[in-house]
TIKOLVEX-124077 format. One line per 8 residues: number of its first residue (from 0); their letters; for each residue x, y, z of N, C-alpha, C. Coordinates in pm, whole numbers, always signed. Each point is the difference from the previous one (the first is absolute). Layout:
N
NUM = A = X,Y,Z,X,Y,Z,X,Y,Z ~ ...
END
This chain:
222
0 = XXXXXXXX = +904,+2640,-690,-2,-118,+86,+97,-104,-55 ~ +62,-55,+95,+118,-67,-49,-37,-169,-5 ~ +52,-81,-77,-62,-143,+11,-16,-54,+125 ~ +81,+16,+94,-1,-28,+121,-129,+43,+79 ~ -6,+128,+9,-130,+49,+53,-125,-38,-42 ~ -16,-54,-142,-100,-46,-64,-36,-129,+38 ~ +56,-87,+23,+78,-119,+48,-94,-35,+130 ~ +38,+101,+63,-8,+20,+147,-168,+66,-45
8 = XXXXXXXX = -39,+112,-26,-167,-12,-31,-81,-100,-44 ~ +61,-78,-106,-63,-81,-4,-9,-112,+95 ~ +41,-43,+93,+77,-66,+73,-138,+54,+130 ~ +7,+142,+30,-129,+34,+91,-120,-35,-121 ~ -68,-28,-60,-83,+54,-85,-113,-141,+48 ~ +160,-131,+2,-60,-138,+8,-12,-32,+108 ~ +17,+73,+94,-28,+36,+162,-114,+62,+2 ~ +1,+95,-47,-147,+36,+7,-136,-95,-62
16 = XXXXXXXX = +18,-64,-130,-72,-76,-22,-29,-62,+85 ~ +74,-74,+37,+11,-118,+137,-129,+75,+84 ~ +100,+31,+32,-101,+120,+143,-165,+40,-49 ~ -7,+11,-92,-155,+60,-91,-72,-173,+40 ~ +50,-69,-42,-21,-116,-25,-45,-86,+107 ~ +90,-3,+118,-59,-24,+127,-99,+69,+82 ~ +18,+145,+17,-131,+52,+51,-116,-43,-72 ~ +3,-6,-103,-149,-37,-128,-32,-126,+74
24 = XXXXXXXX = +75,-64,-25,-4,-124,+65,-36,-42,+137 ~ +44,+40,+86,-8,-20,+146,-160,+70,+1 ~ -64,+70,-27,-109,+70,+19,-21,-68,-77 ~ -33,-114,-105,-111,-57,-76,+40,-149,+45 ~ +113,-47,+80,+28,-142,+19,-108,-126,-37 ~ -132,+79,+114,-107,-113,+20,-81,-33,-154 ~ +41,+136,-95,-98,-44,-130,+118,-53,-113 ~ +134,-22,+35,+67,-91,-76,-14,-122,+5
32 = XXXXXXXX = +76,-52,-154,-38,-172,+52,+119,-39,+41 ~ +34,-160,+16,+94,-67,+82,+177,+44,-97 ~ -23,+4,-160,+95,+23,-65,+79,+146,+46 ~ -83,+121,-47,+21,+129,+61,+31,+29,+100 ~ -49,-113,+135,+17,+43,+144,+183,-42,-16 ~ +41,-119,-80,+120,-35,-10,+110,+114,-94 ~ -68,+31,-76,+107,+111,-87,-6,+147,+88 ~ -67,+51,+70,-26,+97,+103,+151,-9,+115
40 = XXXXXXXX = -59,-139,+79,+109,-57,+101,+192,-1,-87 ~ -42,-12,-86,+145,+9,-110,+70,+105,+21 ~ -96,+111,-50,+22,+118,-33,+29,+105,+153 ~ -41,-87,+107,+20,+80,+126,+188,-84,+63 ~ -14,-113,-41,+164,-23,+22,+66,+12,-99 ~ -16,+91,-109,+97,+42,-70,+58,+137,-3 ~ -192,+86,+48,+33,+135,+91,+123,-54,+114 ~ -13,-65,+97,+35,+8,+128,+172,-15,-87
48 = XXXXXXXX = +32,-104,-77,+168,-15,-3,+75,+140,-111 ~ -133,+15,-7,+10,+145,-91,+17,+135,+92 ~ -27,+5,+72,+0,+124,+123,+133,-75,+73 ~ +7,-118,+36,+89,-62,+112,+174,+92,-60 ~ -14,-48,-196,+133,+21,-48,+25,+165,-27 ~ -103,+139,+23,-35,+123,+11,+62,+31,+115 ~ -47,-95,+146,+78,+63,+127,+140,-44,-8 ~ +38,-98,-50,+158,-35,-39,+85,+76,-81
56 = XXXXXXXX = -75,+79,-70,+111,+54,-148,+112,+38,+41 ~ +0,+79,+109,+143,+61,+63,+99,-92,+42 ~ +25,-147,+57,+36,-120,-37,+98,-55,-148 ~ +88,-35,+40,+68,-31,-127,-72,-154,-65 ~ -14,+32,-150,-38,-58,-101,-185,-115,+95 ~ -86,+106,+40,-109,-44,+25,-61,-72,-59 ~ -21,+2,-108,-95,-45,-112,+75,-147,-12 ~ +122,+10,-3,+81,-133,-46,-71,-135,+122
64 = XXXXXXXX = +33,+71,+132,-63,-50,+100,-119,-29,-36 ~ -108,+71,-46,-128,-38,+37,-30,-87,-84 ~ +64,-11,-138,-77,-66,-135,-39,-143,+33 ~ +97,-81,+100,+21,-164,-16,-181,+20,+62 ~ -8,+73,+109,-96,-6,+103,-159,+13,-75 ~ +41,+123,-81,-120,+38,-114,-6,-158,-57 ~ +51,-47,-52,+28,-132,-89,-104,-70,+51 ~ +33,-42,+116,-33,-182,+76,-138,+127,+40
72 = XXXXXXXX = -78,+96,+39,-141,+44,+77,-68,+12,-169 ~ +3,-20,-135,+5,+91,-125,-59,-189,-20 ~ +101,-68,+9,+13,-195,-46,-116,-5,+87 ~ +26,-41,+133,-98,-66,+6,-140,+79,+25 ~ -61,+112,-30,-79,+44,-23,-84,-37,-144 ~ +88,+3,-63,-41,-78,-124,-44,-128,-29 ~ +106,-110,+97,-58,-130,+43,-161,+19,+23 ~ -6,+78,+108,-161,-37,+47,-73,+47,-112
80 = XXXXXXXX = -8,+147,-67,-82,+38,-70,-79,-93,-115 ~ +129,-87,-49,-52,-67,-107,-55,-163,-10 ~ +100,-28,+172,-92,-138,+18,-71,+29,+117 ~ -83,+129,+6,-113,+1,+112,-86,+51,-98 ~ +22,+112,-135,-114,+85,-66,-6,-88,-126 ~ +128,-15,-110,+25,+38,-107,+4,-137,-90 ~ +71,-119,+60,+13,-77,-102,-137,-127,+48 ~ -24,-52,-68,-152,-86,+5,+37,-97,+111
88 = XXXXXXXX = +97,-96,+3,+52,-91,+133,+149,+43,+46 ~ +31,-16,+129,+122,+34,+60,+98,-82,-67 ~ +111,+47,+24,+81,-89,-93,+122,-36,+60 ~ +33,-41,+66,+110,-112,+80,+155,+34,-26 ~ -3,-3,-176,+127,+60,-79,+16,+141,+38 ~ -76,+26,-40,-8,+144,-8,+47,+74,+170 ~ -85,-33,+93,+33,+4,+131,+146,-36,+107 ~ +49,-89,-59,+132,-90,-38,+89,+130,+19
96 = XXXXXXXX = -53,+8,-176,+151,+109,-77,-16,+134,+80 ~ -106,+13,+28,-8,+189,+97,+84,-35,+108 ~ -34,-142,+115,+47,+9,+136,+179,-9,-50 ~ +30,-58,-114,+155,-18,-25,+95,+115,-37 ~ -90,+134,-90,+3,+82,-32,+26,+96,+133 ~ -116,-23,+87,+37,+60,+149,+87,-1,+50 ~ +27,-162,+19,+136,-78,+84,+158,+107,-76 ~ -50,-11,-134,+160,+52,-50,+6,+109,+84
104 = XXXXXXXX = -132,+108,-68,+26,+178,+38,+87,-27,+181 ~ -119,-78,+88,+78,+56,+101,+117,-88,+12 ~ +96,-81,-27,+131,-44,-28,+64,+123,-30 ~ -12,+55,-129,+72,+122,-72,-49,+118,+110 ~ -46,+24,+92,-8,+125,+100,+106,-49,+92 ~ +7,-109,+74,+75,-31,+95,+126,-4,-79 ~ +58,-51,-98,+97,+13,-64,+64,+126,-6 ~ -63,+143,-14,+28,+61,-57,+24,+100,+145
112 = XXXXXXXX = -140,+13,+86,-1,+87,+65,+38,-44,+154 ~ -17,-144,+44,+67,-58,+94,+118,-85,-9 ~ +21,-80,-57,+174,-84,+30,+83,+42,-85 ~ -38,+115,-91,+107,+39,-86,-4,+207,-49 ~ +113,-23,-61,-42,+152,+1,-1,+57,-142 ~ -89,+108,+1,-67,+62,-116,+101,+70,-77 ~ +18,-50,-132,+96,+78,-66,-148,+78,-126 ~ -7,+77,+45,-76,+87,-135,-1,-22,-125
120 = XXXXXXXX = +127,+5,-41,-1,-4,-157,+26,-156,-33 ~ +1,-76,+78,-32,-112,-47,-118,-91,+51 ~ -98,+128,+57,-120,-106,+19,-104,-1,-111 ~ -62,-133,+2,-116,-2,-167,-79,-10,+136 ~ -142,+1,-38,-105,-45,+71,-72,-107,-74 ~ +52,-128,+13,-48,-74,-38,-140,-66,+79 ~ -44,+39,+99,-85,+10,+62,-170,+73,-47 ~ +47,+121,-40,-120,+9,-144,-5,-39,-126
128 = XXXXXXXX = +109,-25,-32,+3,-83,-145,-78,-106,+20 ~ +5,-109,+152,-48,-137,+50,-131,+68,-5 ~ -57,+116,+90,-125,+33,+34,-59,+30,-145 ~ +30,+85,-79,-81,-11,-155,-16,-48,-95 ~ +78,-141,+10,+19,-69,-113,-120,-158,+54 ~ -25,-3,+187,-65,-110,-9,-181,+59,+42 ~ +2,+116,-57,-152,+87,+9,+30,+28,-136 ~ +60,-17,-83,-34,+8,-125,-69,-167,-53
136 = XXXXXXXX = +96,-84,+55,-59,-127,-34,-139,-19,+94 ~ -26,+36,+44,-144,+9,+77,-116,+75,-86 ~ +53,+65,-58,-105,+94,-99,-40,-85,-98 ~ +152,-42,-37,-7,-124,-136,-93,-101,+54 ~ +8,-52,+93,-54,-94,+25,-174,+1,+47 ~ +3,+147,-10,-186,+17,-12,-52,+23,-91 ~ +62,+34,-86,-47,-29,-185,+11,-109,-33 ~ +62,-99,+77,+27,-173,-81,-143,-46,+69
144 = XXXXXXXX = -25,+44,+150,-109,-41,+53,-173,+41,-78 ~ +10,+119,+0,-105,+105,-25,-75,+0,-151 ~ +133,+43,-67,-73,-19,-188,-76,-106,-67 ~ -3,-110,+78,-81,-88,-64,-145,-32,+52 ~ -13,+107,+133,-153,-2,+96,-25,+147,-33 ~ +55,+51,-122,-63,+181,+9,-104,+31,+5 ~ -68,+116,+70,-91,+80,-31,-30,+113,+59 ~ -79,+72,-9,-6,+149,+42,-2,+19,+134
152 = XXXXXXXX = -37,-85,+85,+40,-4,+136,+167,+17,+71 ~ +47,-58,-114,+150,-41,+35,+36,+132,-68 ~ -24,+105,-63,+79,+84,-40,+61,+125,+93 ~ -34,+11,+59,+93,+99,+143,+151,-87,+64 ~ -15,-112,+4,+88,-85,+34,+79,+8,-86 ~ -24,-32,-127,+73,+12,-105,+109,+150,-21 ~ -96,+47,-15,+92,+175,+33,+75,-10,+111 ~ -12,-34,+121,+78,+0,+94,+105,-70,+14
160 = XXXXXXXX = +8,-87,-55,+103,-109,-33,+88,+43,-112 ~ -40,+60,-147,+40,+74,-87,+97,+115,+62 ~ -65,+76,+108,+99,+119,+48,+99,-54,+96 ~ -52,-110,+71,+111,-53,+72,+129,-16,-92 ~ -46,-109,-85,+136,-72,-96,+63,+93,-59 ~ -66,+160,-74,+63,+118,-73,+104,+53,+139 ~ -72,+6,+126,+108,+109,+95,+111,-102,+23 ~ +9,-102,+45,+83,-85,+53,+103,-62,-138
168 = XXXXXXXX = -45,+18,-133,+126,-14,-91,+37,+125,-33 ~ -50,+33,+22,+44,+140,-37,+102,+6,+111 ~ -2,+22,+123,+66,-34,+127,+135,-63,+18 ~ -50,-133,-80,+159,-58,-49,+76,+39,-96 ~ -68,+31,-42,+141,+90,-126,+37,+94,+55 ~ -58,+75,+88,+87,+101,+60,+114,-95,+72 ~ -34,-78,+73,+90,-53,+110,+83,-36,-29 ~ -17,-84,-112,+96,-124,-30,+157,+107,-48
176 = XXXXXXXX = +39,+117,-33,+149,+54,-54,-42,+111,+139 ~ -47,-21,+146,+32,+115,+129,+125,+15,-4 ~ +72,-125,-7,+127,+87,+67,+40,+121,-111 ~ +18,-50,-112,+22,+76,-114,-47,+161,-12 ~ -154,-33,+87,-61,+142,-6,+52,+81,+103 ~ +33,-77,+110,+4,+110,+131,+166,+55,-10 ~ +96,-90,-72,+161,+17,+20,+35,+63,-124 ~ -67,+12,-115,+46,+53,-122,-27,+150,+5
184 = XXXXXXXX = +80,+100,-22,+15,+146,+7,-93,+36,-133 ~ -70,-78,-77,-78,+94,-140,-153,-28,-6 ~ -36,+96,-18,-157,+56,-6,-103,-63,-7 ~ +20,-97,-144,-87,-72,+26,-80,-164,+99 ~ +162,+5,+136,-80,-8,+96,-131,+105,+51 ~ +8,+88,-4,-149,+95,+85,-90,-16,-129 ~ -23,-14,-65,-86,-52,-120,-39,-113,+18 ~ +52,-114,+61,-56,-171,+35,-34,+48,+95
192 = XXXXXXXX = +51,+54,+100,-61,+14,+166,-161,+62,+12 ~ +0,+124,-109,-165,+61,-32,-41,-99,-60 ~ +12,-36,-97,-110,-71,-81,-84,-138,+117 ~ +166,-68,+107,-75,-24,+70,-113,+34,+157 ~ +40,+93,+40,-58,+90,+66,-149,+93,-44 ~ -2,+2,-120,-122,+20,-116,-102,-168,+39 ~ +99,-95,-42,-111,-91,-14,-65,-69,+166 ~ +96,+59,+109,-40,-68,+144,-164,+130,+48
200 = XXXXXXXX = +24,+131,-92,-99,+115,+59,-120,-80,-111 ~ +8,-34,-89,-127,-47,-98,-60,-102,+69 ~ +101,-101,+53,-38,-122,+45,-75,+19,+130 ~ +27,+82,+136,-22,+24,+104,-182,+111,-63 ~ +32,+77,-74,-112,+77,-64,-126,-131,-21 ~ +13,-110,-88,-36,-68,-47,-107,-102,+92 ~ +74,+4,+145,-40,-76,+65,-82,+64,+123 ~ +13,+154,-1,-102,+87,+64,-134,-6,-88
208 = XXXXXXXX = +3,+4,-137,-68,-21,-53,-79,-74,+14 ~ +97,-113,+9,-123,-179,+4,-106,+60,+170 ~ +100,+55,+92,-69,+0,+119,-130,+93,+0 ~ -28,+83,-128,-87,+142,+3,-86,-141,-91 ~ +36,-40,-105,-115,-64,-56,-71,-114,+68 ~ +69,-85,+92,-40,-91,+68,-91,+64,+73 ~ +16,+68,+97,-80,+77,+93,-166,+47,-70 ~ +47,+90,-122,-124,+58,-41,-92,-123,-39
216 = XXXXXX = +57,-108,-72,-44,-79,-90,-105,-72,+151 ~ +91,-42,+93,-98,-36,+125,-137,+93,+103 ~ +49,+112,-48,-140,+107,+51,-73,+4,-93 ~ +38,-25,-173,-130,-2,-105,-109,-91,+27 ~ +69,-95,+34,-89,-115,+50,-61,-22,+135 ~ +17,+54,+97,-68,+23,+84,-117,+67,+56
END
């Protein structure tokens, strides 16, 4: 199996998670709580731009297309999660920097894919760099909130916030040298591309998870 093909399995693997993840889900909806019903709904528009960029592949440079789009549905999904579930009061700043963060991504789509034209090897996606760097400060910013009201109640949150901030820097370090990875002819581009493709199947794994424990944890008690 060649890196490419591996690439590409792994690549179905986090599709399938997905997919595991929503049926579990959709059949236990009513015994999730309000947080889960939100990371569920996530995970079904990330299937959908995830299948959308599958019927495209045959399309020149698809993925390039889809990423800004992944970006701004990825942002502000995150907006809500954390000032509807995650951080103790909504936060104004915080809400601010996502809708500005938005504003850029779709600027840089119309830039790129409407009034101007796409040169490949010189596009960055600065559009996920914007999308993971202001859900990383969102993570940060629920440990500035959180650590000083701890307790065992709060510890699922905690983990969830923990895997958030690990996938999404992790995320940017891939991003931040793309062009480098996608235009440079040596290897250990497909070595950054798995490791990140490794960490989107853990992460997507991770969060079927939360949906199997949420669920059960709500029929124990019933």
């Amino acid at each position: 199996m060649t890196f490419s093909e591996f690439s590409l399995f792994l690549g179905d693997l986090s599709s399938i998670a997905l997919i595991i993840g929503l049926v579990f889900g959709i059949f236990n909806y009513k015994k999730l709580d309000q947080l889960h019903k939100s990371i569920l709904i996530y995970m079904g528009l990330m299937l959908a731009i995830d299948t959308v960029c599958r019927i495209f592949k045959y399309y020149k440079h698809p993925n390039v297309i889809i990423l800004p789009i992944f970006s701004f549905v990825e942002l502000l999904s995150f907006i809500y999660i954390y000032n509807k579930h995650l951080l103790a009061k909504k936060s104004k700043v915080i809400i601010g920097l996502g809708f500005l963060g938005m504003l850029y991504i779709a600027i840089e789509f119309f830039e790129y894919f409407v009034f101007g034209k796409l040169d490949i090897k010189q596009f960055q996606p600065y559009s996920k760099i914007v999308d993971n760097f202001i859900i990383i400060i969102m993570a940060l910013v629920f440990y500035y909130q959180k650590m000083s009201t701890f307790n065992d109640t709060k510890w699922n949150n905690f983990k969830f916030n923990t895997a958030v901030l690990t996938y999404f820097t992790i995320n940017a370090i891939v991003f931040l040298p793309f062009n480098f990875i996608i235009n440079e002819n040596i290897g250990v581009r497909f070595y950054i591309w798995i490791v990140n493709v490794i960490i989107i199947l853990l992460f997507y794994s991770y969060l079927t998870f939360l949906i199997w424990k949420n669920s059960r944890r709500s029929i124990s008690k019933s």
